[in-house]
N, C-alpha and C positions, 0 to 999 in steps of 0.2 A: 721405559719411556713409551714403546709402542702400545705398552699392556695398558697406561694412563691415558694415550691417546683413544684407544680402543672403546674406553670406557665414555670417556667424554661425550665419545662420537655415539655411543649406545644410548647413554641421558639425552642428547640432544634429540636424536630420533623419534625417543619414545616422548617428550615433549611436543615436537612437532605432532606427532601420530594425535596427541591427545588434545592437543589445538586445531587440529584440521579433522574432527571427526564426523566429516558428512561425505557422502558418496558425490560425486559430480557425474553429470551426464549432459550429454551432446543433444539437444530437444528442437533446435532447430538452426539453419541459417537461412540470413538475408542480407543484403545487397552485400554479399563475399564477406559477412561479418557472420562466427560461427557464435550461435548463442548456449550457453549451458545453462546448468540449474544445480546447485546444490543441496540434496536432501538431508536433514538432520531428525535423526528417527530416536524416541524416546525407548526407554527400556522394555516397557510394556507396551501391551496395543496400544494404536495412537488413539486418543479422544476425537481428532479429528484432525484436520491437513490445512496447518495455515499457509496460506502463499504471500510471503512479505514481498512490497515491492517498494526499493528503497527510493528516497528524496536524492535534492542534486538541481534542482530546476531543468531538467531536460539538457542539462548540460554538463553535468558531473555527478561522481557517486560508483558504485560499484554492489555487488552481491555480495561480495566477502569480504566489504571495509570490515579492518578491523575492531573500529567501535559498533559493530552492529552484533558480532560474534558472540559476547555476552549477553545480548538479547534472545540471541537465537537459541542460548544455552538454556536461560530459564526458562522458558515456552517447553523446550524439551523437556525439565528436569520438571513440568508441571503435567506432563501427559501428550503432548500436541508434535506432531509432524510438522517440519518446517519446510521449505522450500523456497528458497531464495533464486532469484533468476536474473538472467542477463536482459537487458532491453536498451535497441537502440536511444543513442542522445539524441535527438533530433535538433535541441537547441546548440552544439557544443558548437563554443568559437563565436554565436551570433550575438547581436545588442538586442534587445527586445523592449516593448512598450505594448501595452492593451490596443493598441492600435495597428500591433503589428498581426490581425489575427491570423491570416495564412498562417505563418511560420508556427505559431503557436498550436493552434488547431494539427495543421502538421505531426506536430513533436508528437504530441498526444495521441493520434491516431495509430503513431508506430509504434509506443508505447503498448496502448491498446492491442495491438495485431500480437505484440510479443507475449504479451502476457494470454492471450485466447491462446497460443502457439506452445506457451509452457502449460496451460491449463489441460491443453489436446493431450501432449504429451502424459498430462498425470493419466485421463482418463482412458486412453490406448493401454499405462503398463501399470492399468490398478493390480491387477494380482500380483505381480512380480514385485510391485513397488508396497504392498501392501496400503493402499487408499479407499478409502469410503470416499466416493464422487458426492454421495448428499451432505456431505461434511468439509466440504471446500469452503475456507475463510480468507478471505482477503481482507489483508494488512496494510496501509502503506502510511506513508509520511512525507506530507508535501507534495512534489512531482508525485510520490506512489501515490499516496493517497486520491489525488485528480485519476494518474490509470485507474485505481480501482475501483470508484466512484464513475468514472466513465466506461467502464467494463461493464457494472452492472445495468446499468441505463441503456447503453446500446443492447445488451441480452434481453433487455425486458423490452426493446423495440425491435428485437430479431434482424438488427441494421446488418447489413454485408459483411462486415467482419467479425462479427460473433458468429456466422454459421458453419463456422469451425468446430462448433462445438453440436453436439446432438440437442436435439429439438426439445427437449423433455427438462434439460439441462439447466440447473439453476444453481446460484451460489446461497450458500447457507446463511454466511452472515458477510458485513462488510465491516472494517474499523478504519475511520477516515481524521486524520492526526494532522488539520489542516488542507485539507480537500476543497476540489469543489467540481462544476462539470460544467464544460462546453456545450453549449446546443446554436443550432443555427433555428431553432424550430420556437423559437420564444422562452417563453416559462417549461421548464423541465417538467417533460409529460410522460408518466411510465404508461407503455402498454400493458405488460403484465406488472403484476406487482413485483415491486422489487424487493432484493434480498432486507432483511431484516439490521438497520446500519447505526453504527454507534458513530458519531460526530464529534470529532474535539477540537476547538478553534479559537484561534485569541480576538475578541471582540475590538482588536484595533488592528487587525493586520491589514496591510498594505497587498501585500506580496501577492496572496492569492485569497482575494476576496471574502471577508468574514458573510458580507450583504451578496452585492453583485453588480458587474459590471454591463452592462447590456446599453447596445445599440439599434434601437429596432428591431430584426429578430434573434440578433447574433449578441451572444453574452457567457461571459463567465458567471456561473450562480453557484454560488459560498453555503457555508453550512444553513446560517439565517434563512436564507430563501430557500434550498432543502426541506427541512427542518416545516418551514410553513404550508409548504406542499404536502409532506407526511403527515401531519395534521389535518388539513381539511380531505385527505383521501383515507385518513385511519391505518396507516399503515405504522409497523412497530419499529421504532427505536429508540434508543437512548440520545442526550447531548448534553456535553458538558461545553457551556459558554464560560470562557475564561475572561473575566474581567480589569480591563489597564494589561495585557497583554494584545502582543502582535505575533507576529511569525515564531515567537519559541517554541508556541506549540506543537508545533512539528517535531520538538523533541523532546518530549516528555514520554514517550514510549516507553521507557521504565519506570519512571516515577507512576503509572498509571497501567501499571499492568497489573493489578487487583482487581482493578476496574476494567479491563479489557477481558478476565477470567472470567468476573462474573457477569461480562456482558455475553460470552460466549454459553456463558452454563446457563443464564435463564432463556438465550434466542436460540440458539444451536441443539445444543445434549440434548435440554428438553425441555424444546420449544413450546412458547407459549406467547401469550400478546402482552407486549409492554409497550407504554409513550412514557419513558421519564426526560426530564427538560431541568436542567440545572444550573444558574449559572455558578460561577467557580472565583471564590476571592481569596488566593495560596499565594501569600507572599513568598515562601519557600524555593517555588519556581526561579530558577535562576535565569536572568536576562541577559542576551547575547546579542553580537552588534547586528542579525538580520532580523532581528526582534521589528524593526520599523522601514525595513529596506524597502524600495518599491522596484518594481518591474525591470524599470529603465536601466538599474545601476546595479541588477543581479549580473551580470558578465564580472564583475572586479571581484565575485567572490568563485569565481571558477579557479578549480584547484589545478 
């Protein structure tokens, strides 16, 4: 009986081991909350270091849900370093409306802070960690996608909380799975060029603005308006406009990771100038009930 227990207990282990196969590290704390990051390193050198930052609407979510894990596995099993990170909620617990921009703005900015705080971290323990710093790729979905979208935009205006990072310091590419970015400054204006950004957005979403929402000079601006900006300034990337879709968007992360490979391989590995603009008519896509959610009534989906 012990010898079957013994055994049990050895299968169980080496499952566990083979489910949890990233290193965690401690990269930073804020307001008495300790942030980690878990790195998932592929066999071979990496191709390059993506940094996922999950969805949740600033109020839920986590680094190592486990529906994200198989995500993180294929990215591995494609060549690519992952790195998943903690980041305050800023919204968790609150009601929210476009109206509420403090709070929102808010959320966002600490998001932001965490994510330049996990980025410091890669680039303090590149050797150790084995990182190419010109090969950092931001990922996100939803909430991520607005951080990582708003990460690059504040670095290309060298705003106060990007100078955490070195001056020279650029992200390689961005992939934005329902995104979009804050500004108090109008039309979303880059100082330096930004990183090279694939946009994927459902042309009806509510949730977080396909167009944009703006008041004066204060506004949320969605892929659309993005998108129109990168064009009249020639700067490269991809977008996929999802057509009779809303907010699924933000989860098609695997259905569209061919297309996020080779948006990496012709912007990133070896770089060069693209503008493709597409829009997307995939019945396939499966629809879910924040497919049409708005703002106000995101709180009843906090987990």
């Amino acid at each position: 009986m012990r010898k079957y227990i013994y055994v049990c207990l050895l299968c169980s282990l080496c499952l566990i081991s083979k489910a949890q196969n990233a290193a965690t590290y401690l990269f930073a704390e804020r307001d008495t909350q300790k942030l980690y990051m878990d790195v998932y390193m592929p066999n071979t050198t990496p191709k390059a270091c993506i940094v996922y930052t999950f969805g949740g609407g600033f109020m839920a979510g986590s680094r190592n849900d486990s529906r994200l894990q198989h995500y993180y596995n294929l990215l591995q099993e494609q060549g690519f370093m992952v790195v998943a990170f903690d980041y305050r909620l800023g919204l968790k617990g609150k009601k929210i409306s476009y109206l509420s921009v403090k709070p929102i703005e808010h959320a966002i900015l600490l998001a932001v802070e965490d994510l330049y705080a996990a980025v410091h971290y890669l680039i303090e323990h590149q050797q150790e960690l084995n990182v190419d710093t010109s090969k950092i790729v931001l990922i996100g979905s939803s909430a991520g996608a607005i951080t990582s979208l708003q990460a690059d935009y504040m670095l290309s205006r060298r705003m106060p909380l990007s100078q955490i990072l070195p001056e020279n310091f650029r992200f390689a590419g961005v992939v934005s799975f329902a995104g979009a970015i804050f500004s108090r400054e109008g039309k979303v204006d880059y100082i330096r060029q930004p990183a090279p950004t694939f946009f994927l957005h459902g042309m009806d979403d509510q949730l977080v603005p396909y167009n944009k929402v703006q008041a004066f000079n204060i506004g949320m601006f969605g892929s659309k308006a993005l998108v129109k900006r990168f064009k009249k300034f020639n700067y490269p990337f991809y977008a996929f406009r999802y057509q009779g879709y809303g907010h699924e968007i933000a989860a098609v992360i695997e259905l569209e990771l061919s297309s996020t490979i080779e948006f990496i391989d012709n912007m990133v590995l070896t770089p060069r100038f693209k503008q493709e603009d597409a829009v997307i008519n995939n019945p396939a896509i499966p629809r879910w009930n924040v497919g049409k959610i708005v703002p106000s009534r995101l709180h009843k989906f906090q987990e």
